[in-house]
mmCIF file as Biopython writes it, N, C-alpha, C and O atoms, coordinates in Angstrom:
data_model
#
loop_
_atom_site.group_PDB
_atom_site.id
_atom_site.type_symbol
_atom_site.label_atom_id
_atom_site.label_alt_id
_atom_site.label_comp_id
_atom_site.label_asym_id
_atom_site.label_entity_id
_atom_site.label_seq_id
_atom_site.pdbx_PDB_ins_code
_atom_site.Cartn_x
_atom_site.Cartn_y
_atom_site.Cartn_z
_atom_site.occupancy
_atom_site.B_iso_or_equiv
_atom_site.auth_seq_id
_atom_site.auth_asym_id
_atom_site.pdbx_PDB_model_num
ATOM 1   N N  . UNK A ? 1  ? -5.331 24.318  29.978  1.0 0.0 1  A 1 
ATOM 2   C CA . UNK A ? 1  ? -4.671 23.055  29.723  1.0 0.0 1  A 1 
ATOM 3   C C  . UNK A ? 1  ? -3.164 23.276  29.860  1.0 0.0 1  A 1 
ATOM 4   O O  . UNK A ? 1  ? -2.784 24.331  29.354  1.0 0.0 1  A 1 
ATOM 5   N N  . UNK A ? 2  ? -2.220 22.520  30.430  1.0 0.0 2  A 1 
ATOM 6   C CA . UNK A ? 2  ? -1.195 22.633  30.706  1.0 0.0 2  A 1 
ATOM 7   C C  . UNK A ? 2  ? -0.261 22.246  29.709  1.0 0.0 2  A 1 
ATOM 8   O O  . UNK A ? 2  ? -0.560 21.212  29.111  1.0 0.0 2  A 1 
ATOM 9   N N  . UNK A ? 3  ? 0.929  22.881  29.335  1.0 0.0 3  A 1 
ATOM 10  C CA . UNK A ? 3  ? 1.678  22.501  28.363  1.0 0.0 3  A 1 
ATOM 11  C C  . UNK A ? 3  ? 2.424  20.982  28.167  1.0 0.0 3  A 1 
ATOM 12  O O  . UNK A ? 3  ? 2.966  20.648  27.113  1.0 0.0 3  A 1 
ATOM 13  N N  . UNK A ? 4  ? 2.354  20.178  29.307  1.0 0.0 4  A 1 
ATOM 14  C CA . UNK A ? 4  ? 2.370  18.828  29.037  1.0 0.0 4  A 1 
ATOM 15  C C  . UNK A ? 4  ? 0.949  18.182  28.758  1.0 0.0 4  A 1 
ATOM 16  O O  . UNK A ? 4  ? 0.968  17.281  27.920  1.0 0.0 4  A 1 
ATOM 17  N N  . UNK A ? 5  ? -0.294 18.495  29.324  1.0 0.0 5  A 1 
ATOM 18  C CA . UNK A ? 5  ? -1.476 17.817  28.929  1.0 0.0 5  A 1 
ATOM 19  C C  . UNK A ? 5  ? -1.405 18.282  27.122  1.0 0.0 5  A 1 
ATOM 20  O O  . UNK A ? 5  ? -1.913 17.566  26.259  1.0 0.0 5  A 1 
ATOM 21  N N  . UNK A ? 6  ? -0.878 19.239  26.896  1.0 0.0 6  A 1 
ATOM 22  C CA . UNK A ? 6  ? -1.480 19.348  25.510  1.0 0.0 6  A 1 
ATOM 23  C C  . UNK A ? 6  ? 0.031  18.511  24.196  1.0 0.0 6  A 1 
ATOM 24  O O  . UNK A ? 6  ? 0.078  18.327  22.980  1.0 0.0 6  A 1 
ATOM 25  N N  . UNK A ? 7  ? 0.767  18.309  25.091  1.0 0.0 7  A 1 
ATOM 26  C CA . UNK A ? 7  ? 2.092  17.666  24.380  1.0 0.0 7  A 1 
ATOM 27  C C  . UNK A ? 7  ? 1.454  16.184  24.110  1.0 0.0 7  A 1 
ATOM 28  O O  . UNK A ? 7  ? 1.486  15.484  23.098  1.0 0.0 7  A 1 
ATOM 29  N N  . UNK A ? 8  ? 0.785  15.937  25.565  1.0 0.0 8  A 1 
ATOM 30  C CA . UNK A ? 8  ? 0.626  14.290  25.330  1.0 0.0 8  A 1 
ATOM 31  C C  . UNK A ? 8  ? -0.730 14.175  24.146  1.0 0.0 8  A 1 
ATOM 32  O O  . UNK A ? 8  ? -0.955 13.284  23.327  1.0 0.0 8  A 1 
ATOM 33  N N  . UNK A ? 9  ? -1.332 15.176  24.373  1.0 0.0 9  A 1 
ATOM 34  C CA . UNK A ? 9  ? -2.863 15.294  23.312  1.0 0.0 9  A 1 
ATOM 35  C C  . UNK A ? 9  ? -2.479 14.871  21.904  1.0 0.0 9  A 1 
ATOM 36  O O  . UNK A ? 9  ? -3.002 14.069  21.131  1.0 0.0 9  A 1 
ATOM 37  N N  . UNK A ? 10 ? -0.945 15.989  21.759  1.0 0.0 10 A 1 
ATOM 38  C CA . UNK A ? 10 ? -0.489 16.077  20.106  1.0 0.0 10 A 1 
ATOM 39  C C  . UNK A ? 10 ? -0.184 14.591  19.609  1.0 0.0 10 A 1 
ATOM 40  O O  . UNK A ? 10 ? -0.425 14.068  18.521  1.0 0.0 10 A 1 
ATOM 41  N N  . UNK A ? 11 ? 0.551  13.975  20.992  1.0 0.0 11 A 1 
ATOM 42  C CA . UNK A ? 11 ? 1.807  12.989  20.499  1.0 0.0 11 A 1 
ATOM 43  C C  . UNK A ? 11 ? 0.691  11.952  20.161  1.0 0.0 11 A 1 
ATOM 44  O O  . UNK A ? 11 ? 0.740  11.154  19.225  1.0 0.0 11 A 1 
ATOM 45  N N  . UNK A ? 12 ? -0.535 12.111  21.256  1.0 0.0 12 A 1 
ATOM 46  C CA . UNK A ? 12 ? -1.634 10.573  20.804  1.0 0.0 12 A 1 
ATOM 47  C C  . UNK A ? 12 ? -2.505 10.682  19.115  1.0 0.0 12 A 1 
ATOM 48  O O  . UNK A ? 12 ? -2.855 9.733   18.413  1.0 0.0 12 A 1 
ATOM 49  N N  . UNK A ? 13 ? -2.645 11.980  18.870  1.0 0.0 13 A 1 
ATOM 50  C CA . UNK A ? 13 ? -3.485 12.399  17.844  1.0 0.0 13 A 1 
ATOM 51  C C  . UNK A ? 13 ? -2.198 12.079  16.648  1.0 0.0 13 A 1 
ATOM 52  O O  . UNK A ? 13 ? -2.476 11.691  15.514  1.0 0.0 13 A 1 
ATOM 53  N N  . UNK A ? 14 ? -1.190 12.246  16.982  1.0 0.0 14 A 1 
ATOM 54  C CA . UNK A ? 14 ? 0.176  11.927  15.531  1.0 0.0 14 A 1 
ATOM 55  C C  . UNK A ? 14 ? -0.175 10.752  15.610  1.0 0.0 14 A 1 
ATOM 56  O O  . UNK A ? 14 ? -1.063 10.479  14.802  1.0 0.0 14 A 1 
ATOM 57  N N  . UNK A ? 15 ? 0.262  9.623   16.482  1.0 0.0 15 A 1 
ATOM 58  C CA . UNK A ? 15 ? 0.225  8.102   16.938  1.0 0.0 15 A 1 
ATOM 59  C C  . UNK A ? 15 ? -0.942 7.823   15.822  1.0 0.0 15 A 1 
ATOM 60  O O  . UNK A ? 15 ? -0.825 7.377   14.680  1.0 0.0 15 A 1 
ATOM 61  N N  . UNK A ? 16 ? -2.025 8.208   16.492  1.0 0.0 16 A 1 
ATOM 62  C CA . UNK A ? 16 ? -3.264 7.712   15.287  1.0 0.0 16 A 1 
ATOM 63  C C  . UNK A ? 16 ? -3.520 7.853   14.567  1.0 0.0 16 A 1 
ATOM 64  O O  . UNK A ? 16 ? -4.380 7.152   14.032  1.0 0.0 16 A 1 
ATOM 65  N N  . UNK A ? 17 ? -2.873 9.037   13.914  1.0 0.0 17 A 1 
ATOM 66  C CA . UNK A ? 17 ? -2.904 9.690   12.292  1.0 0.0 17 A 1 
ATOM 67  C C  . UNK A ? 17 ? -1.770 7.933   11.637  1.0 0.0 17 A 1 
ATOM 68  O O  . UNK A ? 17 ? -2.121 7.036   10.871  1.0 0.0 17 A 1 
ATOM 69  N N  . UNK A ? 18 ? -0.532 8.123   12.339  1.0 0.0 18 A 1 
ATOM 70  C CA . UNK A ? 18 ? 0.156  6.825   11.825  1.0 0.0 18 A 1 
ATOM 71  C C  . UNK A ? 18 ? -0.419 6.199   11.666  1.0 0.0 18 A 1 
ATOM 72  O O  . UNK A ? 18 ? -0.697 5.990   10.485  1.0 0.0 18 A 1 
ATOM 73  N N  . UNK A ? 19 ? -1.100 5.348   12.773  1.0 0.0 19 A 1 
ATOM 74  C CA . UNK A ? 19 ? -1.894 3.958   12.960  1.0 0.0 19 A 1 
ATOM 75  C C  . UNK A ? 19 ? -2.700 3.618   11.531  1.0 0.0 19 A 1 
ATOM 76  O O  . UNK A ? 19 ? -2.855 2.610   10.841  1.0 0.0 19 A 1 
ATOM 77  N N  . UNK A ? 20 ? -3.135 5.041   11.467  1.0 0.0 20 A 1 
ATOM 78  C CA . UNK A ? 20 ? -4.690 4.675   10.235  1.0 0.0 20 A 1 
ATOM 79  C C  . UNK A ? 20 ? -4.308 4.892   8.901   1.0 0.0 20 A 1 
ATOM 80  O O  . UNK A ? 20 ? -4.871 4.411   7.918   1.0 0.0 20 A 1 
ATOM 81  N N  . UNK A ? 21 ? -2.932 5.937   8.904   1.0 0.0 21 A 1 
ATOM 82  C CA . UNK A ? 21 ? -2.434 6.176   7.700   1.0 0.0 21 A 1 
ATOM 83  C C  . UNK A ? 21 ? -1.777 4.295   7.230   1.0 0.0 21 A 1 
ATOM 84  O O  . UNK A ? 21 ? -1.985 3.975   6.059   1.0 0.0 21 A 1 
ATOM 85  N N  . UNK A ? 22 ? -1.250 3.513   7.899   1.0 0.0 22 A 1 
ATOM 86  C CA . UNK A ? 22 ? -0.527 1.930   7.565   1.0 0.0 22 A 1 
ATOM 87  C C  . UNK A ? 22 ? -1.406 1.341   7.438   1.0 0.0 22 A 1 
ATOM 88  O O  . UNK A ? 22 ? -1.369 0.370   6.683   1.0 0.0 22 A 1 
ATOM 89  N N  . UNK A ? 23 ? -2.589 1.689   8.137   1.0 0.0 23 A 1 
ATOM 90  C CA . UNK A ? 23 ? -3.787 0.787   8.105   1.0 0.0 23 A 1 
ATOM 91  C C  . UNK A ? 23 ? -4.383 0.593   6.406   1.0 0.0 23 A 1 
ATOM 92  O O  . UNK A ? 23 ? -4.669 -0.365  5.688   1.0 0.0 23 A 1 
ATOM 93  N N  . UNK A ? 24 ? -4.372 1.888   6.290   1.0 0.0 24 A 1 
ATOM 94  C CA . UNK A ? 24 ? -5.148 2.450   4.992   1.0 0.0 24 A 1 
ATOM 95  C C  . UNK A ? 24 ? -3.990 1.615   3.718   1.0 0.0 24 A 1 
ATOM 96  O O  . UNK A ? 24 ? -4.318 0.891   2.778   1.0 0.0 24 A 1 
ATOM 97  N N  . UNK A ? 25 ? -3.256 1.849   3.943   1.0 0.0 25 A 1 
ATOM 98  C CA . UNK A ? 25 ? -1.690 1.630   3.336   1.0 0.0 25 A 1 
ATOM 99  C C  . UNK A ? 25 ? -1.644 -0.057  3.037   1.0 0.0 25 A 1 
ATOM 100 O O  . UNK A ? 25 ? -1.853 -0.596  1.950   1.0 0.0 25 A 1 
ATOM 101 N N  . UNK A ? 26 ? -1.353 -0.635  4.158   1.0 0.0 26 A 1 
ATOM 102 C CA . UNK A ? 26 ? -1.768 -1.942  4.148   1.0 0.0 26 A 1 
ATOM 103 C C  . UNK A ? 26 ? -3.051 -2.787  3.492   1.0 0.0 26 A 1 
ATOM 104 O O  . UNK A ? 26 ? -2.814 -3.873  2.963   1.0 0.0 26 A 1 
ATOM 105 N N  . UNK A ? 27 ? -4.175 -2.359  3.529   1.0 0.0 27 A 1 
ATOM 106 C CA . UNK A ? 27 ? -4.907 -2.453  2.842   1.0 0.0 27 A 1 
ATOM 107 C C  . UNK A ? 27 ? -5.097 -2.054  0.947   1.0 0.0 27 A 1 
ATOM 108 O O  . UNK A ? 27 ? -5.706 -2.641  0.052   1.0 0.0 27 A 1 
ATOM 109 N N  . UNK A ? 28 ? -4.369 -0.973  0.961   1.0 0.0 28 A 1 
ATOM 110 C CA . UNK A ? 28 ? -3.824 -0.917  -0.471  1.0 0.0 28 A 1 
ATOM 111 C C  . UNK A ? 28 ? -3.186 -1.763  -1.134  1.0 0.0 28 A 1 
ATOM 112 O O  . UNK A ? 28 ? -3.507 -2.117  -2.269  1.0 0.0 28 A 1 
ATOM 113 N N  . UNK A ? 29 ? -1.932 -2.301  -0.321  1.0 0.0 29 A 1 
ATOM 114 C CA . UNK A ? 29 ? -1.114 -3.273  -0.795  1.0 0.0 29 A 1 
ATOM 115 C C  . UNK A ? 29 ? -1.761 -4.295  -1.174  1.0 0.0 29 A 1 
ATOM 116 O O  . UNK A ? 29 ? -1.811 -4.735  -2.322  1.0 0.0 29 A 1 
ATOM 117 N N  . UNK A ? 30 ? -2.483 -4.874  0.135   1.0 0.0 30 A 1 
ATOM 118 C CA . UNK A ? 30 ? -2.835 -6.735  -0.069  1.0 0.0 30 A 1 
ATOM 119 C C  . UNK A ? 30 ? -4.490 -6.004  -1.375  1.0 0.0 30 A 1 
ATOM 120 O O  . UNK A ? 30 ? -4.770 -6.780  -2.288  1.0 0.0 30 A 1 
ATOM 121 N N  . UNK A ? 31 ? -5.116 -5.015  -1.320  1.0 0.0 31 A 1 
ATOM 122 C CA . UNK A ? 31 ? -5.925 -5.093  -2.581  1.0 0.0 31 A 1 
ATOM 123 C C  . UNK A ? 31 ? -4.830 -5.233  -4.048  1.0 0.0 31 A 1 
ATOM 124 O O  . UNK A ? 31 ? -5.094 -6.120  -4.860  1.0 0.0 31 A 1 
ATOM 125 N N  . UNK A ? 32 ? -4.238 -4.778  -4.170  1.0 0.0 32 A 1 
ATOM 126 C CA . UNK A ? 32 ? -3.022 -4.200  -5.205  1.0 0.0 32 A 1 
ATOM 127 C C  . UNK A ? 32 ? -2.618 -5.737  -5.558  1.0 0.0 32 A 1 
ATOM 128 O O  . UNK A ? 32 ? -2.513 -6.175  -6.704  1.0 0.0 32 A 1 
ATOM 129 N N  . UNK A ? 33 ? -2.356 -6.669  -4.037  1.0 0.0 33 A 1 
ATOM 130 C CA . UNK A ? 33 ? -1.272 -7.607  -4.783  1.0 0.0 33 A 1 
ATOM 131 C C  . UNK A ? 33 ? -2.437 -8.944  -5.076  1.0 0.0 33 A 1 
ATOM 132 O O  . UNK A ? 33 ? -2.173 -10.081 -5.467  1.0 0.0 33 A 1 
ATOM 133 N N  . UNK A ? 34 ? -3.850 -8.323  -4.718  1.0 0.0 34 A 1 
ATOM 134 C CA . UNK A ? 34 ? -4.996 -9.794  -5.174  1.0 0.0 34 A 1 
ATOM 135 C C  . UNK A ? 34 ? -5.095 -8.968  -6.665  1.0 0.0 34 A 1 
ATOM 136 O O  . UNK A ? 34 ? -6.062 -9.404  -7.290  1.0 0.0 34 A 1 
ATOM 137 N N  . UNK A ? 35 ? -4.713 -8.404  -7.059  1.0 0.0 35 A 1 
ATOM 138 C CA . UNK A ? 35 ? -5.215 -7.839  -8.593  1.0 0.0 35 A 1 
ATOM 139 C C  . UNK A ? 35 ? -4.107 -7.922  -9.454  1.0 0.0 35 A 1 
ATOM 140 O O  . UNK A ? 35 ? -4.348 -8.010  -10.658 1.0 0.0 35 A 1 
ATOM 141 N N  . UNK A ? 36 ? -2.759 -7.911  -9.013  1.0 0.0 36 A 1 
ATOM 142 C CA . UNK A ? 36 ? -1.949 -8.357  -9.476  1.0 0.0 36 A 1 
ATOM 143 C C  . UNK A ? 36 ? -1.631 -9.668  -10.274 1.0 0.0 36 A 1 
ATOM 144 O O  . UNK A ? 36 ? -1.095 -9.921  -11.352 1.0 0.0 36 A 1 
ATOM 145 N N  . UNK A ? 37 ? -2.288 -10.493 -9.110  1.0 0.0 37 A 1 
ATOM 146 C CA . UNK A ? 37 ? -1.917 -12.189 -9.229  1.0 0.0 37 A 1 
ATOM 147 C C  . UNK A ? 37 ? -2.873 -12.502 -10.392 1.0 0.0 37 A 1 
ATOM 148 O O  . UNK A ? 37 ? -2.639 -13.102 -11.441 1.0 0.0 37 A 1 
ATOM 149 N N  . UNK A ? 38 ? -4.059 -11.920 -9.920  1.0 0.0 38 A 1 
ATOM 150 C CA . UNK A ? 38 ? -5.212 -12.131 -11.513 1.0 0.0 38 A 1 
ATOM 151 C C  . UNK A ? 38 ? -4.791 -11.680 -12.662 1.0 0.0 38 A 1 
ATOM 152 O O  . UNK A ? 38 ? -4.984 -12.392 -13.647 1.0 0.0 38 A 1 
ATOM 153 N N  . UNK A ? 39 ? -4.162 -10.481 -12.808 1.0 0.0 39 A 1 
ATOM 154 C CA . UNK A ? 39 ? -3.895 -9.934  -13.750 1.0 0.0 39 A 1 
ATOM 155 C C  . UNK A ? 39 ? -2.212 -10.996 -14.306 1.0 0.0 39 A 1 
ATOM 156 O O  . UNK A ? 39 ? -1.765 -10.930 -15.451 1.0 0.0 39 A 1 
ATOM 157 N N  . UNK A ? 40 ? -1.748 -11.625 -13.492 1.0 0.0 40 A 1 
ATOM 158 C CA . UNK A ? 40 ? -0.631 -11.946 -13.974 1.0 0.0 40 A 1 
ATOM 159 C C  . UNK A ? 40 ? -0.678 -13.827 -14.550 1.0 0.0 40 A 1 
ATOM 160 O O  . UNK A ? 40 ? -0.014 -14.462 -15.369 1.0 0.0 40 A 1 
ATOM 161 N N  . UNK A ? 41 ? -1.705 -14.145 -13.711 1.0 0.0 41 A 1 
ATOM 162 C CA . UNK A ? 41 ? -2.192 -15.719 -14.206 1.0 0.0 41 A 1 
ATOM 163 C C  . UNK A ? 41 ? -3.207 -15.613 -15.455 1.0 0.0 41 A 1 
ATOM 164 O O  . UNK A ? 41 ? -3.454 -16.630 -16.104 1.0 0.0 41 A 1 
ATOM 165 N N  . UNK A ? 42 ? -3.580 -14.822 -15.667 1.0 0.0 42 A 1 
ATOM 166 C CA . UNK A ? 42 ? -4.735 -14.597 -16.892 1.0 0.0 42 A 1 
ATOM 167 C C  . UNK A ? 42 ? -3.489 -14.423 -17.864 1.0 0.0 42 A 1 
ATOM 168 O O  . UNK A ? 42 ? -3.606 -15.144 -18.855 1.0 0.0 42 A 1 
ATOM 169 N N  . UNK A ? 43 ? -2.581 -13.828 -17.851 1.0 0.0 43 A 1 
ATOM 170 C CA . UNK A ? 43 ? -1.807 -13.516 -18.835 1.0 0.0 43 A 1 
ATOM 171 C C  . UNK A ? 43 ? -0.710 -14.926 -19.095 1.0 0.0 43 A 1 
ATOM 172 O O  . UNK A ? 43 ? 0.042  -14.971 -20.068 1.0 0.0 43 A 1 
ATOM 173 N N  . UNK A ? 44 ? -0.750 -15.527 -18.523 1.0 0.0 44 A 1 
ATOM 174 C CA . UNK A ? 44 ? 0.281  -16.765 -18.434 1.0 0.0 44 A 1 
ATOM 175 C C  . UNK A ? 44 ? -0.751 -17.682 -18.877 1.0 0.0 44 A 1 
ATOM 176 O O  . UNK A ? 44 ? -0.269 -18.347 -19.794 1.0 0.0 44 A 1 
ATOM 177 N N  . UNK A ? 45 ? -1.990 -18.034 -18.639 1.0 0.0 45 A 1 
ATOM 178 C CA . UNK A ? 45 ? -2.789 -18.609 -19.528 1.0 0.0 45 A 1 
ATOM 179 C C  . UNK A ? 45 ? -2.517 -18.375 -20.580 1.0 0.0 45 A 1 
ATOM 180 O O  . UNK A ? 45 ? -2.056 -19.296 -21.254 1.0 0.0 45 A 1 
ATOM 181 N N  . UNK A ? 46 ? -2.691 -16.963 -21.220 1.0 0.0 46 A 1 
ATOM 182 C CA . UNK A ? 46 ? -2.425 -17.027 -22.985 1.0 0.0 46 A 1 
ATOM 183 C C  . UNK A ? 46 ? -1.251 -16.638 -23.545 1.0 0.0 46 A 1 
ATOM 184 O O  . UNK A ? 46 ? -1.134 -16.120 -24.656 1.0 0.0 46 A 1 
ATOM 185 N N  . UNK A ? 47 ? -0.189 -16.943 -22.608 1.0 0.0 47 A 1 
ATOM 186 C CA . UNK A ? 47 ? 1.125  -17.086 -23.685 1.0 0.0 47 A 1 
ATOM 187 C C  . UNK A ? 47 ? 1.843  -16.072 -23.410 1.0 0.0 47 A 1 
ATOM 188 O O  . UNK A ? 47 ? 2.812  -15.901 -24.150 1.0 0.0 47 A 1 
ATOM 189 N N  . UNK A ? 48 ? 1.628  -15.109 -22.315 1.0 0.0 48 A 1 
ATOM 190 C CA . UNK A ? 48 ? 2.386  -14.289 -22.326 1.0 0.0 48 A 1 
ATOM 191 C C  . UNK A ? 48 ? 3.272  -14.413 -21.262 1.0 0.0 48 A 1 
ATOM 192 O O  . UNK A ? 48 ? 3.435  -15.390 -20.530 1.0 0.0 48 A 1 
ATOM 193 N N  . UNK A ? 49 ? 4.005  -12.990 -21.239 1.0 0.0 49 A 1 
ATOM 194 C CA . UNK A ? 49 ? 4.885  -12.569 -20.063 1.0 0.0 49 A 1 
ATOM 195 C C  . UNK A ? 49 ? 4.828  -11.598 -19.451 1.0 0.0 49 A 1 
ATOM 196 O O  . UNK A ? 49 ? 4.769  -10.479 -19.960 1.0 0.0 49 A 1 
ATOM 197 N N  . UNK A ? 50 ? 4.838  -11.907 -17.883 1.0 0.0 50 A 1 
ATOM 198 C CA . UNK A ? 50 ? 4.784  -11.124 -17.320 1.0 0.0 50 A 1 
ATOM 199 C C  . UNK A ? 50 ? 5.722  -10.051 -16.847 1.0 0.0 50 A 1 
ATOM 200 O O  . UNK A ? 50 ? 6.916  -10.350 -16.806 1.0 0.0 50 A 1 
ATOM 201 N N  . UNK A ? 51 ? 5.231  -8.449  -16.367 1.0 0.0 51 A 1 
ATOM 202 C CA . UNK A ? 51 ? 6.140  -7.349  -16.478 1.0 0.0 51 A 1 
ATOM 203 C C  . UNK A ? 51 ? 6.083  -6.972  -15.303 1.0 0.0 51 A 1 
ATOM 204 O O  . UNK A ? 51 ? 5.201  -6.115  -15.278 1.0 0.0 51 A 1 
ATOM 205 N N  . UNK A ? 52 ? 6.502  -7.102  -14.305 1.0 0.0 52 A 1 
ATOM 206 C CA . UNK A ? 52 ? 6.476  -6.259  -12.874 1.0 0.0 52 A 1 
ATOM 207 C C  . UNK A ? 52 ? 7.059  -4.707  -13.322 1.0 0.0 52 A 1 
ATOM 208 O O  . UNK A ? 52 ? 8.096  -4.491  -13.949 1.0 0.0 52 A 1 
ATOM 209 N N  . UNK A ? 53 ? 6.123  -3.739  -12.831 1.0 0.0 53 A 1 
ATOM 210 C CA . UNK A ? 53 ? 6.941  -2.586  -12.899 1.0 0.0 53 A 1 
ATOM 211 C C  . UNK A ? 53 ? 7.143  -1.768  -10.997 1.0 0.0 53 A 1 
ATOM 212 O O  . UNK A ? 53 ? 6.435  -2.029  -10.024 1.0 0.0 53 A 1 
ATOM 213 N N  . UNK A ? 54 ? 8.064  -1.010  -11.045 1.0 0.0 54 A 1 
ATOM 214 C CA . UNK A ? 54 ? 7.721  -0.719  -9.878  1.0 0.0 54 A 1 
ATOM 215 C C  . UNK A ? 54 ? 8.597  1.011   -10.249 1.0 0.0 54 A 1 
ATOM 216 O O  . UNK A ? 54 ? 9.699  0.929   -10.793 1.0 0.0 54 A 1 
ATOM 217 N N  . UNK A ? 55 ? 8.042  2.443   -9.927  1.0 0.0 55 A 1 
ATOM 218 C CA . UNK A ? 55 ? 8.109  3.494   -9.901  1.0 0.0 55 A 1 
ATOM 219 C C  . UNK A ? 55 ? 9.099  4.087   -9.022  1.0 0.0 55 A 1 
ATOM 220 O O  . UNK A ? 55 ? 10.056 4.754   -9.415  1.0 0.0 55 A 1 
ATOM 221 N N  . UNK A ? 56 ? 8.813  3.800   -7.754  1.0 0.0 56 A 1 
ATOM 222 C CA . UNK A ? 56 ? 9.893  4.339   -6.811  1.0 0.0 56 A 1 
ATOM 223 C C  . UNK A ? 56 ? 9.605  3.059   -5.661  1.0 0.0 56 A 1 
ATOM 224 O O  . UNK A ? 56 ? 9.072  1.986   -5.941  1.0 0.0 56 A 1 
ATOM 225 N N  . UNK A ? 57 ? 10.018 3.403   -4.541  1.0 0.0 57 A 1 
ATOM 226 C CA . UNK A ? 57 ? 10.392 2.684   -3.503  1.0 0.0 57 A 1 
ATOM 227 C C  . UNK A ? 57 ? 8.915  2.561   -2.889  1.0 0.0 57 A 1 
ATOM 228 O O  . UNK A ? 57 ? 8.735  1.457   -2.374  1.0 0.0 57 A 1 
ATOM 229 N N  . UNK A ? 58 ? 7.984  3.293   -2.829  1.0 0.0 58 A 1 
ATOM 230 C CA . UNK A ? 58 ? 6.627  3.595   -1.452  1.0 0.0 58 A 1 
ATOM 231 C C  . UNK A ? 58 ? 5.720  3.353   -3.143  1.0 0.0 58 A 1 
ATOM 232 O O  . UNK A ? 58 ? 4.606  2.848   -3.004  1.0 0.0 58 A 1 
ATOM 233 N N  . UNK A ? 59 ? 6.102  3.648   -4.496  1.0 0.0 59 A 1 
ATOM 234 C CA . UNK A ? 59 ? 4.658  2.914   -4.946  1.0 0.0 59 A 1 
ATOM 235 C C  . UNK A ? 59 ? 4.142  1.698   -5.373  1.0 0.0 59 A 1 
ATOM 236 O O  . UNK A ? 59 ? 4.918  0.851   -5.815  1.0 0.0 59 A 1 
ATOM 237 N N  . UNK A ? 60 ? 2.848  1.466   -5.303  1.0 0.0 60 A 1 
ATOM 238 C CA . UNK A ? 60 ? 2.642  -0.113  -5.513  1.0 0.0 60 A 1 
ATOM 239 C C  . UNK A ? 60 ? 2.736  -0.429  -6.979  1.0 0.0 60 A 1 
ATOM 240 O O  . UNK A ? 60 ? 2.487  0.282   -7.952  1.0 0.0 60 A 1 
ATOM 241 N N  . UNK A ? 61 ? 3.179  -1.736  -6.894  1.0 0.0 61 A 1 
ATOM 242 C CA . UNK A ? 61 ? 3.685  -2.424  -8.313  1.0 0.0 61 A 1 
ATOM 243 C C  . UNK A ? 61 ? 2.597  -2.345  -9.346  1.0 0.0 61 A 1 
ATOM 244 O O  . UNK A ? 61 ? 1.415  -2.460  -9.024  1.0 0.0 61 A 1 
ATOM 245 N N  . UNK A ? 62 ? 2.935  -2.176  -10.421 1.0 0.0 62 A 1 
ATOM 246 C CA . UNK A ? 62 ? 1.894  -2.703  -11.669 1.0 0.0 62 A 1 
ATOM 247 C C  . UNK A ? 62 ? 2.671  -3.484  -12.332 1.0 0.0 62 A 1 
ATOM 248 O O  . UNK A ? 62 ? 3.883  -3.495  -12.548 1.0 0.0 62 A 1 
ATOM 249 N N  . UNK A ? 63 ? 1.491  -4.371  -12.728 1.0 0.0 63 A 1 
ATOM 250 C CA . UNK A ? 63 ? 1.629  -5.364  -13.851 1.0 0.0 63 A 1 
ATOM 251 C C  . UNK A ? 63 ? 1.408  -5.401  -15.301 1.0 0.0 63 A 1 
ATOM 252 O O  . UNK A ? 63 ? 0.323  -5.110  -15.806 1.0 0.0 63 A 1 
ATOM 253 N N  . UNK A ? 64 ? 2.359  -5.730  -15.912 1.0 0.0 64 A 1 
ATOM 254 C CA . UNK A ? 64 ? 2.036  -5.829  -17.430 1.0 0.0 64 A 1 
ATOM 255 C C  . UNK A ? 64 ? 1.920  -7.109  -18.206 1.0 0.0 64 A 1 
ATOM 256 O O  . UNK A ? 64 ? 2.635  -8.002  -17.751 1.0 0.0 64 A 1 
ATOM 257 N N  . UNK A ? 65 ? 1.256  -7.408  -19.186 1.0 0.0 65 A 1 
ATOM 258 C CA . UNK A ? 65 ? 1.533  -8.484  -19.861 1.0 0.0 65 A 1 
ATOM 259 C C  . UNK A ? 65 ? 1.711  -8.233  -21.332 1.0 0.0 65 A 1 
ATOM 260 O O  . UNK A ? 65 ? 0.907  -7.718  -22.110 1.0 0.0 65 A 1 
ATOM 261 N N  . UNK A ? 66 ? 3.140  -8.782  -21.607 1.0 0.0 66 A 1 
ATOM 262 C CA . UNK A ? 66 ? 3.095  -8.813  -23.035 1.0 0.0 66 A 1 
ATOM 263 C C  . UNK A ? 66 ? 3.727  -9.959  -23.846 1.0 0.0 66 A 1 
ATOM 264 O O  . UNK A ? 66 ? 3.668  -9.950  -25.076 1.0 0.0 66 A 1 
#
């Protein structure tokens, strides 16, 4: 195999590691932010308030109610 056939091999196999790693990622989020909204209207039903927390920049939010 020639040292460009195996450059282009690497660069497609990174490409799709990305692809599936945002994929996966994305799908975290929109699960994260339908559990959120439940968790944050259930709590506004009974009187409370809601707490967005957020950890660093890349983790997904949690919710608190108090």
């Amino acid at each position: 195999m020639s040292k460009s056939r195996r450059n282009l091999l690497i660069a497609i196999i990174f490409s799709l590691v990305i692809v599936i790693y945002g994929g996966v990622r994305i799908l975290e989020i929109r699960d994260n932010h339908k559990l959120n909204i439940q968790i944050a209207e259930a709590c506004m039903e009974n009187g409370g308030t809601v707490v967005f927390k957020e950890k660093h920049i890349f983790s997904l939010h949690e919710v608190n109610c108090e």
